[in-house]
Residue frames relative to the residue before (quaternion, step in Angstrom):
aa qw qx qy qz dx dy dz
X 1.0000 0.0000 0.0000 0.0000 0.00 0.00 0.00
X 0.4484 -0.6671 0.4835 0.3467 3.85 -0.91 0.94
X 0.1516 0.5970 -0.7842 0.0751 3.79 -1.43 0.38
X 0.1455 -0.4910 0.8589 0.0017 2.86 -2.21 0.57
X 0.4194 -0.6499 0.6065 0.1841 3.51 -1.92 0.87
X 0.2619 -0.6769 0.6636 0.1814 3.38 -0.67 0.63
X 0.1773 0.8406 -0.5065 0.0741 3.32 -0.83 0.89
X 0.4047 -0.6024 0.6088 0.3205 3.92 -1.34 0.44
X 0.3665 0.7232 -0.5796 0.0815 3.84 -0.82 0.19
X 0.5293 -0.6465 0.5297 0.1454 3.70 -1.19 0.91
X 0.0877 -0.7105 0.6766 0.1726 3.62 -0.71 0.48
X 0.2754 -0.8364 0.4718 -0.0449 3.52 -0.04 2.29
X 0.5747 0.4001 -0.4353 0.5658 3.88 1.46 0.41
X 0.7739 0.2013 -0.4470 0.4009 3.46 0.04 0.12
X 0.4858 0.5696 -0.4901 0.4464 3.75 1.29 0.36
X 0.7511 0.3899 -0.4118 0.3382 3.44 0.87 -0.21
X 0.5853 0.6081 -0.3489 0.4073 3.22 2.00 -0.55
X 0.4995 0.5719 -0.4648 0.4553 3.92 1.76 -0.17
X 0.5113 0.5039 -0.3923 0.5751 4.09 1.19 -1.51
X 0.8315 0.2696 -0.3839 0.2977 3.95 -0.94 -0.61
X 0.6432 0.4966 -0.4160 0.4082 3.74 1.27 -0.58
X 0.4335 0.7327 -0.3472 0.3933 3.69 1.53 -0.68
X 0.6853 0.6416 -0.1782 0.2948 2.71 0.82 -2.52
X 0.6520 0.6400 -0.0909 0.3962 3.18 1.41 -2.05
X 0.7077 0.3505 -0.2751 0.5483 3.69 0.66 -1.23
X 0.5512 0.6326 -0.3736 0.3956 3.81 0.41 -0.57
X 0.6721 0.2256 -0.3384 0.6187 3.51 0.58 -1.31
X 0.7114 0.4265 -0.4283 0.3586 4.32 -0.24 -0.26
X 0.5820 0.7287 -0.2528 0.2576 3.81 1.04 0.16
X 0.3163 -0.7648 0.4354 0.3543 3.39 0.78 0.99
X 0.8021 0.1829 -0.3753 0.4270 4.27 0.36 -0.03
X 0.7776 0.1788 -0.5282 0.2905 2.92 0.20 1.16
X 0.2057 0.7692 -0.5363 0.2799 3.40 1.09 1.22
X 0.7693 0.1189 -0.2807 0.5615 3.89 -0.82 1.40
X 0.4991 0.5111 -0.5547 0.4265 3.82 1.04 0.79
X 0.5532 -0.4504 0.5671 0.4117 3.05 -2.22 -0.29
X 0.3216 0.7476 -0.5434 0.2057 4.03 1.08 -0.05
X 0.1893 0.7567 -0.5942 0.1962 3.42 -1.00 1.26
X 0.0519 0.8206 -0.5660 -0.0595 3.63 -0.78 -0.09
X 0.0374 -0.8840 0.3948 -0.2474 3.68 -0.99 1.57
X 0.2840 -0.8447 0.4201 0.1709 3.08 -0.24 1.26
X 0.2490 -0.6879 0.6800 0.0486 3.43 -1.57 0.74
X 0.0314 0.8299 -0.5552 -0.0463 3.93 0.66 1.51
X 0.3161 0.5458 -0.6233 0.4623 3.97 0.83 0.34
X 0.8710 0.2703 -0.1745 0.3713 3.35 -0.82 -1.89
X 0.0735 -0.7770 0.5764 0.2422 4.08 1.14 -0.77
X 0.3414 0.5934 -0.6012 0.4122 2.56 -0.21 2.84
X 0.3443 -0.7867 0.4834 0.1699 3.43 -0.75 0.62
X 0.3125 -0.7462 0.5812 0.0880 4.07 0.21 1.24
X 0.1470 0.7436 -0.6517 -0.0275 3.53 -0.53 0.83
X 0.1071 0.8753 -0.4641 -0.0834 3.67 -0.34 0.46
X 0.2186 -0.7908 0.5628 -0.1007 3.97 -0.73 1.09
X 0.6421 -0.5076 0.4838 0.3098 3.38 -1.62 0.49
X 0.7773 -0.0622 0.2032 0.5921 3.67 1.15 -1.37
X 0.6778 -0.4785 0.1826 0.5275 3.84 -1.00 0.93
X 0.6150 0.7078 -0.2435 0.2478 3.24 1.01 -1.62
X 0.6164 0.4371 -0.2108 0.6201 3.29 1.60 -1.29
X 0.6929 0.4595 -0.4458 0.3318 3.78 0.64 -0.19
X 0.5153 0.5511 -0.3819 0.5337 3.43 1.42 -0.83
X 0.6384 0.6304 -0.3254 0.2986 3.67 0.48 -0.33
X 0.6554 0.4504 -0.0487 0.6044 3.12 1.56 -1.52
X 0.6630 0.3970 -0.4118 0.4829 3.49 1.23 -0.12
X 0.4891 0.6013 -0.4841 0.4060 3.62 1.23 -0.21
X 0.6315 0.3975 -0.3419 0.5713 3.52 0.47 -1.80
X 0.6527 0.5148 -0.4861 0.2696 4.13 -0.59 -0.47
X 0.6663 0.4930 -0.2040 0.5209 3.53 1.35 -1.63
X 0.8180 0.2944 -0.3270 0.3705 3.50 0.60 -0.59
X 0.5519 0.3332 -0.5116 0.5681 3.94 1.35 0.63
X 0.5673 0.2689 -0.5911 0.5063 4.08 0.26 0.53
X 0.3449 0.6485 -0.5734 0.3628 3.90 0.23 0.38
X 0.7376 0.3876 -0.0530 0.5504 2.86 0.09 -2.06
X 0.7937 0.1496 -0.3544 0.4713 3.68 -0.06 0.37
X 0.2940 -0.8399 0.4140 0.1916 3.64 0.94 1.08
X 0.1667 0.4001 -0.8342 0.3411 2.53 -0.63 2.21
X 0.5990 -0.5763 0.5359 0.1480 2.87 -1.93 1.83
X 0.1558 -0.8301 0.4304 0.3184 3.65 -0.80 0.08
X 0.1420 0.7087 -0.4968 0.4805 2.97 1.16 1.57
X 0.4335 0.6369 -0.3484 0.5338 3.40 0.94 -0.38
X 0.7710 0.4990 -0.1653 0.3595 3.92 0.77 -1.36
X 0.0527 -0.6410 0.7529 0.1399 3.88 -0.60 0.65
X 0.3085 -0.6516 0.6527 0.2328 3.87 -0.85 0.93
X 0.4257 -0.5327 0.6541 0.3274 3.53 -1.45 0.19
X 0.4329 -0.7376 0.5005 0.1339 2.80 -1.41 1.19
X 0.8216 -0.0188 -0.2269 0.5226 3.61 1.35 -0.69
X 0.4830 -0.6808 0.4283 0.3460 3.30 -1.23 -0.13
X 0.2884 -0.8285 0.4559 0.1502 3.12 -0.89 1.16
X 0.4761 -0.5787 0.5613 0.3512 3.92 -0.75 1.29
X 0.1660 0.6256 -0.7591 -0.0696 3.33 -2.11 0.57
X 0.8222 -0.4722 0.0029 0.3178 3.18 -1.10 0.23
X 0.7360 0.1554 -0.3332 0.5684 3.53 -1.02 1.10
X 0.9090 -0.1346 -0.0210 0.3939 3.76 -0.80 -0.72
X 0.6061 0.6767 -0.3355 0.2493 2.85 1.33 -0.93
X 0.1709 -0.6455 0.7349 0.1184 2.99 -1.92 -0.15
X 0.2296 -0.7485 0.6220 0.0118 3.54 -1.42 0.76
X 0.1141 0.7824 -0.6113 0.0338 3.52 -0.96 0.83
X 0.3462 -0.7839 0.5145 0.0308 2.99 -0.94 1.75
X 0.0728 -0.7153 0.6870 0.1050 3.76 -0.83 1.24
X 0.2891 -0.6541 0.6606 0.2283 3.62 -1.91 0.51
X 0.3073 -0.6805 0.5940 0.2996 3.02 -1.35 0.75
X 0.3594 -0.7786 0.3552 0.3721 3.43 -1.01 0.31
X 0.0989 -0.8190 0.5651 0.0077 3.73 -0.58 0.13
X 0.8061 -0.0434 -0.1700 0.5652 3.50 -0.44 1.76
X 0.5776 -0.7139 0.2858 0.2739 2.93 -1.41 0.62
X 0.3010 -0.8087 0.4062 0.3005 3.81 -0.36 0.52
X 0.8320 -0.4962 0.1554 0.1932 3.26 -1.34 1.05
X 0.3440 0.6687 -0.2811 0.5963 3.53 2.38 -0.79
X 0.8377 0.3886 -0.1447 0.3553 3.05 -0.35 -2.22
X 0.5325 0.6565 -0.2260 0.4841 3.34 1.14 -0.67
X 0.5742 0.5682 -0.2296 0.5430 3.68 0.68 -0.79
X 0.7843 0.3029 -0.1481 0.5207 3.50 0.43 -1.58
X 0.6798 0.3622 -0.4533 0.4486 3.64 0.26 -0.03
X 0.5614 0.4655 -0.4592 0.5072 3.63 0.64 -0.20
X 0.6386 0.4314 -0.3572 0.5278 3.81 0.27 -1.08
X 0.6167 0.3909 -0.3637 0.5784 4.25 0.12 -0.77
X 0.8021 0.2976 -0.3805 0.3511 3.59 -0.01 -0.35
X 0.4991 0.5342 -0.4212 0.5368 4.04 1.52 -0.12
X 0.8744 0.3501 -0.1853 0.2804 3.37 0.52 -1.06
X 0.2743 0.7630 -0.3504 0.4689 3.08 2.48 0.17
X 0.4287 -0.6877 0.5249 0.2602 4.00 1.10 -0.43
X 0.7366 0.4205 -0.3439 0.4029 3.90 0.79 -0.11
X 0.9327 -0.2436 0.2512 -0.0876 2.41 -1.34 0.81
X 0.6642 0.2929 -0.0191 0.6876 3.13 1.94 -0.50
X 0.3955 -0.7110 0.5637 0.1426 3.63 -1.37 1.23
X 0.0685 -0.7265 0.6819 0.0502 3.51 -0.70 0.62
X 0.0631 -0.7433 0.6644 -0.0456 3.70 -1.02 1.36
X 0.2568 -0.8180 0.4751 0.1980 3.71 -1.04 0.28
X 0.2362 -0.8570 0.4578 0.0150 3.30 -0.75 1.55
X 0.7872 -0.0171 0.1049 0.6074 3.55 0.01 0.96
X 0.5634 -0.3322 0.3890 0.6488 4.09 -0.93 -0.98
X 0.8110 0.2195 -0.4869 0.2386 4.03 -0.32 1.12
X 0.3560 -0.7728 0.4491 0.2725 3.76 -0.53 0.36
X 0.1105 -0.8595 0.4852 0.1171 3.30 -0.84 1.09
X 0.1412 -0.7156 0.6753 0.1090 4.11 -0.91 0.91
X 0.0379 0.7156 -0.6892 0.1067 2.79 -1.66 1.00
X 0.1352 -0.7809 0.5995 -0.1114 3.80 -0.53 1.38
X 0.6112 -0.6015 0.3840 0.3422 3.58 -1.28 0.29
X 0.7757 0.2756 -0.1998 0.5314 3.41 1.25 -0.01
X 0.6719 -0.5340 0.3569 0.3688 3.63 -1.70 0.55
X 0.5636 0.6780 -0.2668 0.3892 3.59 1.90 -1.83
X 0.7545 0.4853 -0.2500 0.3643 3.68 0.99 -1.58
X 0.5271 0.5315 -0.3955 0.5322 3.63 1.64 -0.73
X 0.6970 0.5352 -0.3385 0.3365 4.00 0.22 -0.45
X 0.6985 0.3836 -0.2787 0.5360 3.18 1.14 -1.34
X 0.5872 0.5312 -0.4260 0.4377 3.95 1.38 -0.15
X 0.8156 0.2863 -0.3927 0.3142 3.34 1.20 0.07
X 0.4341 0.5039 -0.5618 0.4920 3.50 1.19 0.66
X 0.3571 0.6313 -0.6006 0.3365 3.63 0.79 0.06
X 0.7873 0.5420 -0.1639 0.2441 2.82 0.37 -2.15
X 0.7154 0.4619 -0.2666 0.4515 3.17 1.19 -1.14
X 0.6313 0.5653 -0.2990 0.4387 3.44 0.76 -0.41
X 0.7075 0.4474 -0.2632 0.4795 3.61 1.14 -0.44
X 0.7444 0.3642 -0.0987 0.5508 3.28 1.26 -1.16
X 0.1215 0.8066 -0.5769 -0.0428 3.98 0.83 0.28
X 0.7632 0.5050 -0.3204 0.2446 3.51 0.82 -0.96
X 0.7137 0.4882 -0.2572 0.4314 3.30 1.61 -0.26
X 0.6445 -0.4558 0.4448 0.4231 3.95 -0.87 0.48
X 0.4474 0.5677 -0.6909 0.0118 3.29 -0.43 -0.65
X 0.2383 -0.6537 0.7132 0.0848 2.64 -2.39 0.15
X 0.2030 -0.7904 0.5519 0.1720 3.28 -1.54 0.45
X 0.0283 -0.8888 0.4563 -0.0311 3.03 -0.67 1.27
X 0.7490 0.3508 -0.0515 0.5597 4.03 -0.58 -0.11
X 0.1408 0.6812 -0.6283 0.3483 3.64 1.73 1.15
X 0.3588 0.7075 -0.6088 0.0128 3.60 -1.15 1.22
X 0.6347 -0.6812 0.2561 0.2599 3.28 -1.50 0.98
């Protein structure tokens, strides 16, 4: 029977090549030369360490960060921002972003349900953090994934492991 995985997944070499080109323009930037401004990945825990003198300087470093993971297209959907900032010593401050990886159990829910109520032809079940659909034909897996994309624009997904 055909299926394909529907899935959430990061492409963690050109996220680190967006973190080191960041890393790069920061230290060569006349505002933020003699700060603690810095920003650093943690690919164990998949988290992004931004750290700064003051929010203002963090919202900064998250601009220059978003626009070198641009240029190596990563979506920044991919990003759960940190919501607070966390004091360390003397001025600083630290804000911790997650990256996401797989699909979560919510988001899950709604692509199965869009795909029952999509009318085709195909069963979509969730396995762990990815969701697999499988249907009696190759035609019904395709039109299930422009479904997908059309419903879900704001998230990455991917399709992977599409066999016949």
């Amino acid at each position: 029977m055909p299926s394909f995985d529907v899935a959430l997944e990061p492409d963690m070499v050109k996220i680190k090549n967006g973190i080191t080109n960041a890393s790069k323009e920061i230290g060569t930037r006349f505002d933020f030369k003699g700060t603690s401004a810095s920003v650093e990945l943690k690919e164990k825990e998949k988290e992004i360490h931004l750290v700064g003198d003051s929010d203002f300087q963090i919202d900064q470093i998250y601009e220059v960060l978003i626009s070198k993971l641009t240029k190596q297209e990563v979506t920044v959907n991919f990003f759960n921002k940190g919501e607070k900032l966390e004091k360390m010593g003397g001025d600083k401050v630290r804000r911790v972003d997650k990256i996401k990886d797989g699909i979560e159990a919510e988001l899950a829910k709604k692509i199965t349900g869009a795909i029952k109520n999509s009318k085709l032809k195909v069963q979509a079940s969730i396995q762990g953090n990815e969701v697999r659909v499988t249907g009696k034909n190759r035609d019904d897996l395709q039109l299930a994934i422009q479904m997908l994309r059309k419903e879900f624009p704001e998230q990455p997904l991917s399709q992977k492991n599409f066999r016949d």
